[in-house]
N, C-alpha and C positions, 0 to 999 in steps of 0.2 A: 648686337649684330647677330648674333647666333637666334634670337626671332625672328631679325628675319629671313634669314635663311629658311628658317624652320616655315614660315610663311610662302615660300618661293610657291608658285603653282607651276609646274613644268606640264601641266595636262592642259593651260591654257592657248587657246587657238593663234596660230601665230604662220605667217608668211615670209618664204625666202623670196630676198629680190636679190638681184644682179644688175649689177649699173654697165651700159655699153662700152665697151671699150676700144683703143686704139696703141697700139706698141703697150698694151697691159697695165694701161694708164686710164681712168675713169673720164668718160665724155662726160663732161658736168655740163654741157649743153645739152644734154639729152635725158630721157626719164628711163629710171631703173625698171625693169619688166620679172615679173613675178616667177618662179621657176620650181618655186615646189610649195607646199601646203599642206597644214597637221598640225601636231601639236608643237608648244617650245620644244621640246625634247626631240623632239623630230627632228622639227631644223636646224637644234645646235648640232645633232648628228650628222645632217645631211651637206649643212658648213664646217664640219671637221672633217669629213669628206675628202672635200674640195683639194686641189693642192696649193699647197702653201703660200707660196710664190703669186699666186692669184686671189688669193680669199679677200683681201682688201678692195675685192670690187663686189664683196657682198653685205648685205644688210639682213635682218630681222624685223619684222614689224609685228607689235601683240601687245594688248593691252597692258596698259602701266601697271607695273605691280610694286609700287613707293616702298620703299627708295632706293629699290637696288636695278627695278627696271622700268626702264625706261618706253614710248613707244614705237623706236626707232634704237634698234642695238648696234652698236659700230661693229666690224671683226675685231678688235681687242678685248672690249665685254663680252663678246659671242666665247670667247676663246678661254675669259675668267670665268664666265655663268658654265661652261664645260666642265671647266675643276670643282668649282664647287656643287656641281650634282654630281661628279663623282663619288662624294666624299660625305655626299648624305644619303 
């Protein structure tokens, strides 16, 4: 595990989305709209951000980087990939 961590690229190009919402609840009839753009590192900063209560209507999208990422990050991975670049 600790390669791949060591493997992580956090300078890889990566996009915040935001899915619409209604009472703070995800419109899954609707498509998420883009709202910031940069690096991973960016956007997990730009989604730890966010406040709390509402990050679950956000995503990550950035090239896969097997097998720890994916090309669609949920806020729970967004929230583990944050600790573990802390900590490297």
């Amino acid at each position: 595990m600790s390669d791949d961590l060591s493997q992580l690229n956090f300078e890889a190009a990566a996009r915040l989305y935001k899915w619409p919402s209604l009472g703070n609840l995800r419109r899954e009839d609707r498509t998420p709209y883009m709202v910031a753009e940069g690096t991973l590192d960016e956007c997990i900063r730009d989604f730890m951000a966010k406040p709390e209560r509402s990050r679950h209507l956000y995503e990550i999208r950035t090239t896969p980087q097997a097998p720890l990422v994916g090309d669609i990050l949920s806020p729970e991975h967004i929230v583990e990939l944050s600790r573990l670049r802390d900590f490297l």
